[in-house]
Gaussian input, Z-matrix of N, CA and C with variables (Angstrom, degrees):
# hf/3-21g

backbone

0 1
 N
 C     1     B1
 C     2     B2     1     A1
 N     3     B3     2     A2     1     D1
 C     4     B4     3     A3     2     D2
 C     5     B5     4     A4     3     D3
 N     6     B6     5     A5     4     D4
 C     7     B7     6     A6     5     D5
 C     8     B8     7     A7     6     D6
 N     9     B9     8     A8     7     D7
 C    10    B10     9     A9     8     D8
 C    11    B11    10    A10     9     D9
 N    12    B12    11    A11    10    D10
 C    13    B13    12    A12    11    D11
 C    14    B14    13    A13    12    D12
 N    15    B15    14    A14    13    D13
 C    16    B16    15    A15    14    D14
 C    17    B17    16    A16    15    D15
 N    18    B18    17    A17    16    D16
 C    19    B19    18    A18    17    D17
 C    20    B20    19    A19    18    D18
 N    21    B21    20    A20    19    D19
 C    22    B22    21    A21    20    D20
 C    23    B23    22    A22    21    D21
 N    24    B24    23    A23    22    D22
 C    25    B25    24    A24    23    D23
 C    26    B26    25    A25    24    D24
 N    27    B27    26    A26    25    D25
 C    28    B28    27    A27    26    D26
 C    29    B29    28    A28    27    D27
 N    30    B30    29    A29    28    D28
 C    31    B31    30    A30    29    D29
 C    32    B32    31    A31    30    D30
 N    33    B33    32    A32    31    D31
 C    34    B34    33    A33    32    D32
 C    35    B35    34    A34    33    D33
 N    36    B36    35    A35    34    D34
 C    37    B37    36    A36    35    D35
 C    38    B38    37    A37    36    D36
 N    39    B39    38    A38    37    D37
 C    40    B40    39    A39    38    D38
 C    41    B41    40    A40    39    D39
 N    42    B42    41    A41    40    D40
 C    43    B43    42    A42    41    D41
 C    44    B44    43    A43    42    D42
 N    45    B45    44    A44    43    D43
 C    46    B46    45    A45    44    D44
 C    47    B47    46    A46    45    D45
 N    48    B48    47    A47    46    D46
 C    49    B49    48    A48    47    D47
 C    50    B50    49    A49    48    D48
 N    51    B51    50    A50    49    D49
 C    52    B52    51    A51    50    D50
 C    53    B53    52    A52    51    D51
 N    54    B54    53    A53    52    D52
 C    55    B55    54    A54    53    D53
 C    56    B56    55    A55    54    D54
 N    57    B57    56    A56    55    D55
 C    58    B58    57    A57    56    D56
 C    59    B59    58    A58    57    D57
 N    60    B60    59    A59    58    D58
 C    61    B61    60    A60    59    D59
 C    62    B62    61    A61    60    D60
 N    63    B63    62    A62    61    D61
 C    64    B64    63    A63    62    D62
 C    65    B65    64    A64    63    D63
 N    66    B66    65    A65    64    D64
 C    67    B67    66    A66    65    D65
 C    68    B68    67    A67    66    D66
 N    69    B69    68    A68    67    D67
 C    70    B70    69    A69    68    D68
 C    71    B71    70    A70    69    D69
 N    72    B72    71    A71    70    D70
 C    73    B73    72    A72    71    D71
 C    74    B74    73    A73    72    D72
 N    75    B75    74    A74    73    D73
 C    76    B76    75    A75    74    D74
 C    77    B77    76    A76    75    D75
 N    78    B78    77    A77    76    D76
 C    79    B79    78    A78    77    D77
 C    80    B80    79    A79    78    D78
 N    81    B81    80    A80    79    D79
 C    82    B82    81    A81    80    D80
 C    83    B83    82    A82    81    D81
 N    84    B84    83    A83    82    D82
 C    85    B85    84    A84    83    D83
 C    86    B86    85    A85    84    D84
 N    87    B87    86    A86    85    D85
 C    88    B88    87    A87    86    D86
 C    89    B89    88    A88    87    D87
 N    90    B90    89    A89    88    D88
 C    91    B91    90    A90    89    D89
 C    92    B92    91    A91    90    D90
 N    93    B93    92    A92    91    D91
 C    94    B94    93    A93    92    D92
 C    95    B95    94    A94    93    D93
 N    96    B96    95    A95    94    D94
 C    97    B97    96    A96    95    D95
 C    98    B98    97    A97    96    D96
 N    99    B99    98    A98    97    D97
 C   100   B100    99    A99    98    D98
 C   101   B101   100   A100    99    D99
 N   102   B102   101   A101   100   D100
 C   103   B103   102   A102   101   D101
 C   104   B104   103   A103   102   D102
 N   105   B105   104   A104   103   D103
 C   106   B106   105   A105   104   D104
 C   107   B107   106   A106   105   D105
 N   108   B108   107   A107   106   D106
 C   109   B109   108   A108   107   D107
 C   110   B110   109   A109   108   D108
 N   111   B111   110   A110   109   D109
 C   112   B112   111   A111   110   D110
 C   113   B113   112   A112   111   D111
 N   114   B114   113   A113   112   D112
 C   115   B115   114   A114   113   D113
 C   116   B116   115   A115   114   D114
 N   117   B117   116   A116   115   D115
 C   118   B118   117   A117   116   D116
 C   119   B119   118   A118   117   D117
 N   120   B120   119   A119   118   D118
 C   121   B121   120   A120   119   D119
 C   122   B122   121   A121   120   D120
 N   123   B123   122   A122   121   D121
 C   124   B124   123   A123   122   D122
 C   125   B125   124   A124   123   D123
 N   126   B126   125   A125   124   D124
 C   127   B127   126   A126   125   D125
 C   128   B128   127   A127   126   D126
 N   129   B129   128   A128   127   D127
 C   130   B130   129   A129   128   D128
 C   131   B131   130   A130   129   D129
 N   132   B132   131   A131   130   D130
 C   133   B133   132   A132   131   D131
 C   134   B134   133   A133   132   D132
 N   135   B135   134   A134   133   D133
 C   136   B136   135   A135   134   D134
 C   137   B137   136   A136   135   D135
 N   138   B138   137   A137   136   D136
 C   139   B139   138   A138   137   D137
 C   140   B140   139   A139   138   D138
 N   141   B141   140   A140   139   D139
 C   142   B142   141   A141   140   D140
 C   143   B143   142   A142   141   D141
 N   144   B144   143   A143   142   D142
 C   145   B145   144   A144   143   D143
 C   146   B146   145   A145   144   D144
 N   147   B147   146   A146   145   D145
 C   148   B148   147   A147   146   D146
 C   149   B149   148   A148   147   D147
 N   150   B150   149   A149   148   D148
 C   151   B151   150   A150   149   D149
 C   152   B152   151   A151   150   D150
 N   153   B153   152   A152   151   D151
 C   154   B154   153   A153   152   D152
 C   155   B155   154   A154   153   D153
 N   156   B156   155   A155   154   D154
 C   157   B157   156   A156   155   D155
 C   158   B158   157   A157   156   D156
 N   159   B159   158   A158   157   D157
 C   160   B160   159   A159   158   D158
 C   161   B161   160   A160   159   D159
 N   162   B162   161   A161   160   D160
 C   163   B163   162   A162   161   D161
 C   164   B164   163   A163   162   D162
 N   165   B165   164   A164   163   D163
 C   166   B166   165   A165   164   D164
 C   167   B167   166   A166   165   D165
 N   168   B168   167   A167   166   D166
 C   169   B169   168   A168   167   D167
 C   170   B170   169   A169   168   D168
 N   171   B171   170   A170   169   D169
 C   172   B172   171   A171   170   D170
 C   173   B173   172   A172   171   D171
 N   174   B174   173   A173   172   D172
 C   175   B175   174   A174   173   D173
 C   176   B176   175   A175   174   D174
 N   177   B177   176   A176   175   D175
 C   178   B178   177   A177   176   D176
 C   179   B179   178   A178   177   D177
 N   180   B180   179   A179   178   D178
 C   181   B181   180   A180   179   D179
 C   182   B182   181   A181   180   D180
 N   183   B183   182   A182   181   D181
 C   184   B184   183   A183   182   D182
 C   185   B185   184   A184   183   D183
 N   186   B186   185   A185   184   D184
 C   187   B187   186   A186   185   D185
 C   188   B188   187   A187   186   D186
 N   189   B189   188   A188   187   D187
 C   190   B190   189   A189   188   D188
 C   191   B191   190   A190   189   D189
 N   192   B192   191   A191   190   D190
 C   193   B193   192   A192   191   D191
 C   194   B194   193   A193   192   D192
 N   195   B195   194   A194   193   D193
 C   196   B196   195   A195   194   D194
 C   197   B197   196   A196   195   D195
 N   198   B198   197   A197   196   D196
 C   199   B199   198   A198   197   D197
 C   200   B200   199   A199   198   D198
 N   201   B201   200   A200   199   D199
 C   202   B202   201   A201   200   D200
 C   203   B203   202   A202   201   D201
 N   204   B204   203   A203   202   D202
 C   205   B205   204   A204   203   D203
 C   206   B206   205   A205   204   D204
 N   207   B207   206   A206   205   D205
 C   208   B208   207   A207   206   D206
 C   209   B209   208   A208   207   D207
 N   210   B210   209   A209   208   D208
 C   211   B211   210   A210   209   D209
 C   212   B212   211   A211   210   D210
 N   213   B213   212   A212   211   D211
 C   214   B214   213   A213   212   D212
 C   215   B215   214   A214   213   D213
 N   216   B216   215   A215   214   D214
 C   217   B217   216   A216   215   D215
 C   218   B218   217   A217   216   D216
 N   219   B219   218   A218   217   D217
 C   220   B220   219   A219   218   D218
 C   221   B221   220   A220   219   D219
 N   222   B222   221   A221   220   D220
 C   223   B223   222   A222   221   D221
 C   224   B224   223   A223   222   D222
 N   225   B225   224   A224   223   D223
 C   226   B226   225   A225   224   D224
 C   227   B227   226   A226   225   D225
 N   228   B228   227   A227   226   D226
 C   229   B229   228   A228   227   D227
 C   230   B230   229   A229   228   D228
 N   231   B231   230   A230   229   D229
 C   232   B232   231   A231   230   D230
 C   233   B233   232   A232   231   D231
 N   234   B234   233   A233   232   D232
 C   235   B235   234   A234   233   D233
 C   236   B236   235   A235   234   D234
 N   237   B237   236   A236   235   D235
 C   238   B238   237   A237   236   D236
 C   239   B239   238   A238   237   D237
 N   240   B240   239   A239   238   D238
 C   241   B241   240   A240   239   D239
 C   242   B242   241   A241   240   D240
 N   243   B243   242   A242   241   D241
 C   244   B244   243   A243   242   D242
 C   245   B245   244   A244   243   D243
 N   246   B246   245   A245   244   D244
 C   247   B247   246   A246   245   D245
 C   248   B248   247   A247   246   D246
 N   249   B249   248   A248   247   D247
 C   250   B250   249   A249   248   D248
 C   251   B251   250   A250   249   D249
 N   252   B252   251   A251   250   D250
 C   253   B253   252   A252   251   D251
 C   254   B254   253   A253   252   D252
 N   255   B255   254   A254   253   D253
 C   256   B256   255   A255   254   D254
 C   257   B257   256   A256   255   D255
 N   258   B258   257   A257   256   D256
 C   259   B259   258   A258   257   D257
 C   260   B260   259   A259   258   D258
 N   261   B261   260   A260   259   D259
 C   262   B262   261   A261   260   D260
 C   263   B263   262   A262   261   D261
 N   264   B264   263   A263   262   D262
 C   265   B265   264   A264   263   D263
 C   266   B266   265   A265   264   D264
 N   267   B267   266   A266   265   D265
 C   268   B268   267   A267   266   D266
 C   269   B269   268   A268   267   D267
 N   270   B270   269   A269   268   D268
 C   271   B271   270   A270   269   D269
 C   272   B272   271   A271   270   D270
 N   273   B273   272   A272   271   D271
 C   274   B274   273   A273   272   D272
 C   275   B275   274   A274   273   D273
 N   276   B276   275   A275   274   D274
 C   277   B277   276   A276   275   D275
 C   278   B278   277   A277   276   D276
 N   279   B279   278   A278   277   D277
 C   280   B280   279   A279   278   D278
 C   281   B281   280   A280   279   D279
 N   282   B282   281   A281   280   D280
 C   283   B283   282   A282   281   D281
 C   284   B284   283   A283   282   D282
 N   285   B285   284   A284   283   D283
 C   286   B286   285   A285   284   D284
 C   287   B287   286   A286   285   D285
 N   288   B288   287   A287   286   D286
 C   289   B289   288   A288   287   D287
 C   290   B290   289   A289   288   D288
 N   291   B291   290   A290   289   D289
 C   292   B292   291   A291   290   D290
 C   293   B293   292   A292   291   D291
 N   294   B294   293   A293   292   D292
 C   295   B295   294   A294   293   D293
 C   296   B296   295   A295   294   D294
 N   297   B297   296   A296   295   D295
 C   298   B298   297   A297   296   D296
 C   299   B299   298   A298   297   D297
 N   300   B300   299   A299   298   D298
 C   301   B301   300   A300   299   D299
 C   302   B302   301   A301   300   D300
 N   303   B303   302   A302   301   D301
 C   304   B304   303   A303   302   D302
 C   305   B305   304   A304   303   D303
 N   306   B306   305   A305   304   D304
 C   307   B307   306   A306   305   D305
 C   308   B308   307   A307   306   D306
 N   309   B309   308   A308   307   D307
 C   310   B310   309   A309   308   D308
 C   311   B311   310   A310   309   D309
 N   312   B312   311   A311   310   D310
 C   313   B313   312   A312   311   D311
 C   314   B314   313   A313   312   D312
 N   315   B315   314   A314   313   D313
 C   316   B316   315   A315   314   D314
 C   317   B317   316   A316   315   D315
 N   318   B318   317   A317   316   D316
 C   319   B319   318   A318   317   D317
 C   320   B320   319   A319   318   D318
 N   321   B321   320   A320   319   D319
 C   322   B322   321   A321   320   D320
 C   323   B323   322   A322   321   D321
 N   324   B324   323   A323   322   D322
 C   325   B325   324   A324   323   D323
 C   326   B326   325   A325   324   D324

   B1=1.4476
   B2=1.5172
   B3=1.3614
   B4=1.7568
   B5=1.2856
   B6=1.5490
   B7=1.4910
   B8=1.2149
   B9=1.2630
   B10=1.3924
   B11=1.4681
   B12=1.6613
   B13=1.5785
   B14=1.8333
   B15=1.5456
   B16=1.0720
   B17=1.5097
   B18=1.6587
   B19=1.6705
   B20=1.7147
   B21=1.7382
   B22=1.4195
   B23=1.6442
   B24=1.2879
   B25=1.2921
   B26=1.4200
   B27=1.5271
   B28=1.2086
   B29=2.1796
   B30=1.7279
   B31=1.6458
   B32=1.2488
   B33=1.2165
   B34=2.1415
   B35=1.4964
   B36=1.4019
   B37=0.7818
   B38=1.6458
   B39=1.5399
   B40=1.5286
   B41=2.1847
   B42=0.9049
   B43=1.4042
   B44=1.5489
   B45=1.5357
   B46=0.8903
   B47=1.3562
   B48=1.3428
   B49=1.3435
   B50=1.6205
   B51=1.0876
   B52=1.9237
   B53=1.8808
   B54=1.7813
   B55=1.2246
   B56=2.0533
   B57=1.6704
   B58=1.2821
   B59=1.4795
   B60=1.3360
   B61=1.8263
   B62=1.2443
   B63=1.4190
   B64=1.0477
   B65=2.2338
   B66=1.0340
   B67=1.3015
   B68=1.7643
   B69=1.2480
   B70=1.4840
   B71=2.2275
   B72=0.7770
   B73=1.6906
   B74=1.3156
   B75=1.0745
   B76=1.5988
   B77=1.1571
   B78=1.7410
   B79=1.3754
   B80=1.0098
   B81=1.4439
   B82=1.7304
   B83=2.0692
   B84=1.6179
   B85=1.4918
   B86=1.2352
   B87=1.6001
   B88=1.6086
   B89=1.4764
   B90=1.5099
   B91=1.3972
   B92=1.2504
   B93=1.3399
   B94=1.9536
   B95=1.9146
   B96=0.9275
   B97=1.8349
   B98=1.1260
   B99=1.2693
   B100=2.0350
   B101=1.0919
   B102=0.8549
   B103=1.3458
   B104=1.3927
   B105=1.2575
   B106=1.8652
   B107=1.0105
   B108=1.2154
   B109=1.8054
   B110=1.4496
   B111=1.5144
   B112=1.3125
   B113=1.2871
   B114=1.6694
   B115=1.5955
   B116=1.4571
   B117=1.5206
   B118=1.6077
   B119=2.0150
   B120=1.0222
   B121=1.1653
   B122=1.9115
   B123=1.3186
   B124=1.4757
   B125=1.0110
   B126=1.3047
   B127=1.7064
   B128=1.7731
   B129=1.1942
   B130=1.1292
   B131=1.9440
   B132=1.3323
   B133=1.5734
   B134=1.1846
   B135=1.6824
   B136=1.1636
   B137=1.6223
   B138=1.4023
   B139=1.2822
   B140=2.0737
   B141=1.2956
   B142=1.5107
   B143=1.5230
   B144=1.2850
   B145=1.7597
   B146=1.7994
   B147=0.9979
   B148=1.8916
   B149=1.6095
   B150=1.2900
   B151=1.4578
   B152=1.6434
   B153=1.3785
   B154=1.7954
   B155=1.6842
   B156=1.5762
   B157=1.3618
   B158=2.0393
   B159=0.9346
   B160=1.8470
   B161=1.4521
   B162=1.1157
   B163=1.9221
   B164=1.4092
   B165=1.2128
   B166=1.6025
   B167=2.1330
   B168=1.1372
   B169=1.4926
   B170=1.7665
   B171=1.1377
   B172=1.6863
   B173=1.9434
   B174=1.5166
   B175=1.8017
   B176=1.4463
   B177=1.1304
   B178=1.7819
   B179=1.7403
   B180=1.3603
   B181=1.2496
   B182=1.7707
   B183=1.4967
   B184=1.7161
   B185=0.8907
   B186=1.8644
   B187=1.7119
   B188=1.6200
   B189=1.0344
   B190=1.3706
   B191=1.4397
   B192=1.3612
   B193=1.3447
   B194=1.5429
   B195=0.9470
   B196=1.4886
   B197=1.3377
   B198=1.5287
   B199=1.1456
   B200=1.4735
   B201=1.0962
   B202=1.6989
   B203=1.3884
   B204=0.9159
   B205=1.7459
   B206=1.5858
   B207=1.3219
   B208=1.9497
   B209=1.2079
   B210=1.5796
   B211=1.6914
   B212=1.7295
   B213=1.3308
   B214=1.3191
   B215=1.3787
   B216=1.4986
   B217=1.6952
   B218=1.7555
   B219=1.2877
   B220=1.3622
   B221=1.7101
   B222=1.2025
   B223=1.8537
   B224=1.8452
   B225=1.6349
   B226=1.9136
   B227=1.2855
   B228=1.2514
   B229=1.8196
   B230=1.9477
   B231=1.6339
   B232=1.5629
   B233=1.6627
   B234=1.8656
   B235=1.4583
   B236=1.3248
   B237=1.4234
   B238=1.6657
   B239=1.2755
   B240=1.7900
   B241=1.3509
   B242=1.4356
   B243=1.4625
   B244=1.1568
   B245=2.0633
   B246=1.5578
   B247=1.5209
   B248=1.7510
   B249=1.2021
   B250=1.5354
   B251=1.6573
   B252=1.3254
   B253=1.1849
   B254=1.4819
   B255=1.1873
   B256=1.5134
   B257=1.3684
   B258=1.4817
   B259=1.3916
   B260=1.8042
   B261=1.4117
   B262=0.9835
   B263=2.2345
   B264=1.2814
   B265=1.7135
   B266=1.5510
   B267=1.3548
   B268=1.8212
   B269=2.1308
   B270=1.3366
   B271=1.8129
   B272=1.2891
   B273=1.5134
   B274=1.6885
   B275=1.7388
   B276=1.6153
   B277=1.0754
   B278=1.6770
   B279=1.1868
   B280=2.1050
   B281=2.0313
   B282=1.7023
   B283=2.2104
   B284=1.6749
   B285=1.3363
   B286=1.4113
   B287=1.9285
   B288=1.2514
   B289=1.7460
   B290=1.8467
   B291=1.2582
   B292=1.5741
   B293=1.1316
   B294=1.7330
   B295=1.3683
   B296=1.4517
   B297=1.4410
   B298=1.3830
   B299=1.5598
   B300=1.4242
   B301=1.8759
   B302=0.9421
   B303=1.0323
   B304=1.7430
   B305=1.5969
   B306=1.5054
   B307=1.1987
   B308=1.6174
   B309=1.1629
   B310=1.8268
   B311=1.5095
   B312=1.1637
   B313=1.6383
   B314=1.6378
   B315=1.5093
   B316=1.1506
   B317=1.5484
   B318=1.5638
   B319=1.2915
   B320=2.0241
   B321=1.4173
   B322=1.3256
   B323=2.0406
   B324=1.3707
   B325=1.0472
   B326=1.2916
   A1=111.84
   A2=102.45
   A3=95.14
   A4=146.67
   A5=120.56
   A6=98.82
   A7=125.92
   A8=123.24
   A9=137.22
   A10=117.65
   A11=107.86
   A12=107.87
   A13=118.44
   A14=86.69
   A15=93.33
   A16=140.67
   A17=128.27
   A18=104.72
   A19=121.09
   A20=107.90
   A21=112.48
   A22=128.32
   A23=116.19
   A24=138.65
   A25=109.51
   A26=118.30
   A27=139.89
   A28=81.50
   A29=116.39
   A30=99.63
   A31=100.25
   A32=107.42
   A33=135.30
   A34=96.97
   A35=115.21
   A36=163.16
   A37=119.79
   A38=128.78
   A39=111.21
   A40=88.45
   A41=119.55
   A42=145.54
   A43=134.99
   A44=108.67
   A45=117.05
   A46=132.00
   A47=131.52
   A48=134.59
   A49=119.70
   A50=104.33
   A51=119.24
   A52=79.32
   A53=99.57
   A54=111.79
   A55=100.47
   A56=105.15
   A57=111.81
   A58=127.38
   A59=121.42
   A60=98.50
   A61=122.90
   A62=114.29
   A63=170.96
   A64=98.10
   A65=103.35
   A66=112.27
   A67=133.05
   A68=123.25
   A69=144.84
   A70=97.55
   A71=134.50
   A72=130.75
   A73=89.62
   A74=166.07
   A75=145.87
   A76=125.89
   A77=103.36
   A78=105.20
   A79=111.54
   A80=151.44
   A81=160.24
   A82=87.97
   A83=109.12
   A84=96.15
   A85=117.15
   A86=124.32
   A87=96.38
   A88=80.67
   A89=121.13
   A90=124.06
   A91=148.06
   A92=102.52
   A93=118.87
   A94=99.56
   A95=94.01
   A96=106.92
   A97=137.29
   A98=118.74
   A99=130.17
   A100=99.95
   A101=163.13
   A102=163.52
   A103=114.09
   A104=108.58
   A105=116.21
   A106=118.82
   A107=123.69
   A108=111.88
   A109=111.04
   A110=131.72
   A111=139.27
   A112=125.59
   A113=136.82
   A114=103.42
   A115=118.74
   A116=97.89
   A117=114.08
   A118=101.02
   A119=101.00
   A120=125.89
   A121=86.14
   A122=117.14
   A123=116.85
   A124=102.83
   A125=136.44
   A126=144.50
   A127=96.61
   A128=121.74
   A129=121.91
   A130=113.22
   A131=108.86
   A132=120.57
   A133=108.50
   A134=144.02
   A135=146.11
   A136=97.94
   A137=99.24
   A138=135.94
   A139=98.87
   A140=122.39
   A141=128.60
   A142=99.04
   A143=120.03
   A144=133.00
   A145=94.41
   A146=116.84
   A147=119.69
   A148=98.46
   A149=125.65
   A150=143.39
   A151=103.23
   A152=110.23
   A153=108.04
   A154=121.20
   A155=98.50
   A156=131.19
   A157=90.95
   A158=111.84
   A159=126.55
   A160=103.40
   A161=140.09
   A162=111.99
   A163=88.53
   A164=110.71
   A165=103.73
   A166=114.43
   A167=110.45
   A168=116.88
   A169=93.09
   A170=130.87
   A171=131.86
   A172=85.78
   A173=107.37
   A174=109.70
   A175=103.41
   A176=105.17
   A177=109.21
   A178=121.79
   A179=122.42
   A180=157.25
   A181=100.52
   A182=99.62
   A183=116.21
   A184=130.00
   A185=105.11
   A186=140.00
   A187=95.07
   A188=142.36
   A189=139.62
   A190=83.25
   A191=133.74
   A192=155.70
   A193=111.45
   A194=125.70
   A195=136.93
   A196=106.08
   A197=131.63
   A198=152.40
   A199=140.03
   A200=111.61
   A201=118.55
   A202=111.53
   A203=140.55
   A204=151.06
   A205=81.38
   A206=103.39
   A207=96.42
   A208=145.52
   A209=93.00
   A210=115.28
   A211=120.70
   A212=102.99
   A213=105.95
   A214=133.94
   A215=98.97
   A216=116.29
   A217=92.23
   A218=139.76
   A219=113.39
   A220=89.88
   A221=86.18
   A222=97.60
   A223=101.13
   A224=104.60
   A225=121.02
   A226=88.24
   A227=126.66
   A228=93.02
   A229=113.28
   A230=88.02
   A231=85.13
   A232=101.27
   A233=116.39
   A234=108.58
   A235=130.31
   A236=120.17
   A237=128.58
   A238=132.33
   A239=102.25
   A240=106.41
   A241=119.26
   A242=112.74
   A243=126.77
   A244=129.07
   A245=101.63
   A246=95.31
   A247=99.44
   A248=107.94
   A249=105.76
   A250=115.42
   A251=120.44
   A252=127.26
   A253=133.62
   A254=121.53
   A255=116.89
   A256=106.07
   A257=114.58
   A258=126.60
   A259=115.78
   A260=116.40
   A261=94.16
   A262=94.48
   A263=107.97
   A264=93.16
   A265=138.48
   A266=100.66
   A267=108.26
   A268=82.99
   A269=80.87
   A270=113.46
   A271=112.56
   A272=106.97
   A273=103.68
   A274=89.27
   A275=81.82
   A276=90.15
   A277=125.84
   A278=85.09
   A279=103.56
   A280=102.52
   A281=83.31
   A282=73.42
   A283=102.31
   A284=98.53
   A285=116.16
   A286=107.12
   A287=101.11
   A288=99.22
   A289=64.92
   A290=158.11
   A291=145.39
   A292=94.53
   A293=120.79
   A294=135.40
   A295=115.04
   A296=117.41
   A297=117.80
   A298=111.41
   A299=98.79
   A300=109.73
   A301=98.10
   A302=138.23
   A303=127.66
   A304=114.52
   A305=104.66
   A306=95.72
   A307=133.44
   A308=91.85
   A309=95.79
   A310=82.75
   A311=134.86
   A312=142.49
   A313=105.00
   A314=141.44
   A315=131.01
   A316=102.92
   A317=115.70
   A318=105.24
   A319=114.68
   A320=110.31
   A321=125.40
   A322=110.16
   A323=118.45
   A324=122.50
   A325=105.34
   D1=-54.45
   D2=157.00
   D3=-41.29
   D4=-31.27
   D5=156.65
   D6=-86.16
   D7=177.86
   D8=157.26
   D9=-42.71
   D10=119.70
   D11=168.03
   D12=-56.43
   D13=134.90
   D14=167.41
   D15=-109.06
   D16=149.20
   D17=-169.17
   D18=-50.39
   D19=-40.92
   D20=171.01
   D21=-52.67
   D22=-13.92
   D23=177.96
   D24=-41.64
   D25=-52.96
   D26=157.32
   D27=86.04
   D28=-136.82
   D29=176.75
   D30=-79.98
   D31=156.10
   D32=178.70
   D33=-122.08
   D34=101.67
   D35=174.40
   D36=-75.97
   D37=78.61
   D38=-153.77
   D39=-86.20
   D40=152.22
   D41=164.20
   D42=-108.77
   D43=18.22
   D44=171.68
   D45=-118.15
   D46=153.47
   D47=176.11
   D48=-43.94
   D49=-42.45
   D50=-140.78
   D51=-144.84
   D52=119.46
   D53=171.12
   D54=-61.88
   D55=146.68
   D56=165.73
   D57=-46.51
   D58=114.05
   D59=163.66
   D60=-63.77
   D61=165.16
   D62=-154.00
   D63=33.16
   D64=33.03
   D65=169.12
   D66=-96.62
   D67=97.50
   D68=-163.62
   D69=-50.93
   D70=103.27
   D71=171.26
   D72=-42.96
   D73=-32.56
   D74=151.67
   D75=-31.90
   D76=-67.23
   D77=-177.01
   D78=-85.21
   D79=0.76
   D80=-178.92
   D81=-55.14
   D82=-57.46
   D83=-161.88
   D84=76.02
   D85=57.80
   D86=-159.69
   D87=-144.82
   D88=123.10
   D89=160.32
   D90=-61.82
   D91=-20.82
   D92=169.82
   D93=-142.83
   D94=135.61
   D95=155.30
   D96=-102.70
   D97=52.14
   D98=-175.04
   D99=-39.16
   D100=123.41
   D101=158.63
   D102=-105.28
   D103=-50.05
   D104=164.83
   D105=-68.11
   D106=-9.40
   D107=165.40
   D108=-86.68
   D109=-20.38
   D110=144.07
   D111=-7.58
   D112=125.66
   D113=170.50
   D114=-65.94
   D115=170.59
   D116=-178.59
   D117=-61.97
   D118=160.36
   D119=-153.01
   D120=-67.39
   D121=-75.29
   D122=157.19
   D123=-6.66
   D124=-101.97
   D125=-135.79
   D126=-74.22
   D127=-18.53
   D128=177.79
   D129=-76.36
   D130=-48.62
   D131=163.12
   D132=-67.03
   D133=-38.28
   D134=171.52
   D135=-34.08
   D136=-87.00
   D137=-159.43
   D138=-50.62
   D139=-31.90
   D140=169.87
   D141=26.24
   D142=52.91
   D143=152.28
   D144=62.03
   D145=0.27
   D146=-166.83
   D147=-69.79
   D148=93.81
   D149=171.89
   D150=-35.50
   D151=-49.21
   D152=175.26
   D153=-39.56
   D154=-39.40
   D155=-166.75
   D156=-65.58
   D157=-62.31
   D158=-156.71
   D159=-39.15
   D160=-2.44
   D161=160.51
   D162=-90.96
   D163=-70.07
   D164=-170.09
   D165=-32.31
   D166=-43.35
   D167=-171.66
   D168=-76.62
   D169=-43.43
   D170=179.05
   D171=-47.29
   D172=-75.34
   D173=-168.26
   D174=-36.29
   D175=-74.23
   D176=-161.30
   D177=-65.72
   D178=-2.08
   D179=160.65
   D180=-59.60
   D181=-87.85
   D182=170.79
   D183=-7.47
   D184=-64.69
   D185=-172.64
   D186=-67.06
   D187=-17.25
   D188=-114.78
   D189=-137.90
   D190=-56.63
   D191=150.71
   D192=-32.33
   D193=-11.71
   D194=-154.49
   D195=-121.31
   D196=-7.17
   D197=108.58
   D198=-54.70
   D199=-2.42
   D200=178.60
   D201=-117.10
   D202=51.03
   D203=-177.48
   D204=-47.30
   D205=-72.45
   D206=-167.86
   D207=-37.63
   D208=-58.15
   D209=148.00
   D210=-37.85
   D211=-55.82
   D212=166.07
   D213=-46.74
   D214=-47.61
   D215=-171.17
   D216=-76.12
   D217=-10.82
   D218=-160.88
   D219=-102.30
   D220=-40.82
   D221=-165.20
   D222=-43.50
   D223=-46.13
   D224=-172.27
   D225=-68.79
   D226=-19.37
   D227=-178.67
   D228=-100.71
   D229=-10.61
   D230=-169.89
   D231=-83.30
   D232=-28.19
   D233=158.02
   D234=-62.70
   D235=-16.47
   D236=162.46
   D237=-60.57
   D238=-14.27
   D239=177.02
   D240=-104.54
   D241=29.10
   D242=-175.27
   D243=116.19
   D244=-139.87
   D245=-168.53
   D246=-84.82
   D247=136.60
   D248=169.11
   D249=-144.26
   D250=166.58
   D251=171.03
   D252=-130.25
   D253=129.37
   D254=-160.48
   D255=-98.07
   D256=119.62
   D257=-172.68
   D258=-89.81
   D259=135.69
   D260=-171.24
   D261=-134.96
   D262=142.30
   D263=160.44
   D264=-44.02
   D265=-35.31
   D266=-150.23
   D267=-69.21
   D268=165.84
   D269=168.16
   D270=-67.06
   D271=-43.87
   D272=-160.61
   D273=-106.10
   D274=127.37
   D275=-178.57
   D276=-105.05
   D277=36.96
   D278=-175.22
   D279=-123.26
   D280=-32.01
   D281=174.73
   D282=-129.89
   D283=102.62
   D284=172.14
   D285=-151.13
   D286=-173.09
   D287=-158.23
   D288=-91.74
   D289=-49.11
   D290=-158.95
   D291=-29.14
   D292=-69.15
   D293=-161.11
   D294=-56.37
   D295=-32.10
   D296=-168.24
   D297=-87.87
   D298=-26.09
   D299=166.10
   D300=-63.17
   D301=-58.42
   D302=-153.80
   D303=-91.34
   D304=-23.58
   D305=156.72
   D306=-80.31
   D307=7.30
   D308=-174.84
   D309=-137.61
   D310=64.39
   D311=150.09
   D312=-49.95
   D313=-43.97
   D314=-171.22
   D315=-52.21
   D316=-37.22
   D317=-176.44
   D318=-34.15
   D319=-52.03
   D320=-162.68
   D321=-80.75
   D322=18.67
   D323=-161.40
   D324=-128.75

């Protein structure tokens, strides 16, 4: 969410619970706000960005997903309409729920 949109971006897609701070809904640029496909607020404080934490937070993330048919079904159609990117708050940009969507793409197929 922090950088600058880009034209290749194609829709930006935010995936998070809790809009980013210090970010204006103007300048965000962001075409859908899933927010419920996000983890639950729990697994999100669980998980407190701690990289040690990330297989366990990938599992309990998943399970968590396995409850959101809807979330699911909107997200597979908004990647059906072409190039998109899943925006996320956190810093690290290797353990966040972005990474775990895209690494588990079969979900959307």
């Amino acid at each position: 969410m922090y950088e600058p949109p880009d034209h290749h971006d194609g829709r930006r897609i935010l995936v998070d619970r809790i809009w980013p701070r210090g970010l204006s809904r103007e300048s965000a640029s962001i075409d859908l706000w899933l927010k419920d496909i996000a983890p639950s607020t729990e697994l999100r404080k669980w998980f407190n960005h701690d990289p040690e934490k990330w297989e366990e937070f990938e599992k309990r993330y998943l399970a968590e997903l396995n409850d959101k048919d809807e979330s699911i079904r909107i997200l597979k159609e908004e990647l059906g309409k072409g190039v998109a990117t899943l925006l996320y708050a956190a810093k690290d940009q290797e353990h966040n729920q972005a990474e775990v969507l895209k690494k588990n793409s079969w979900l959307f197929s």
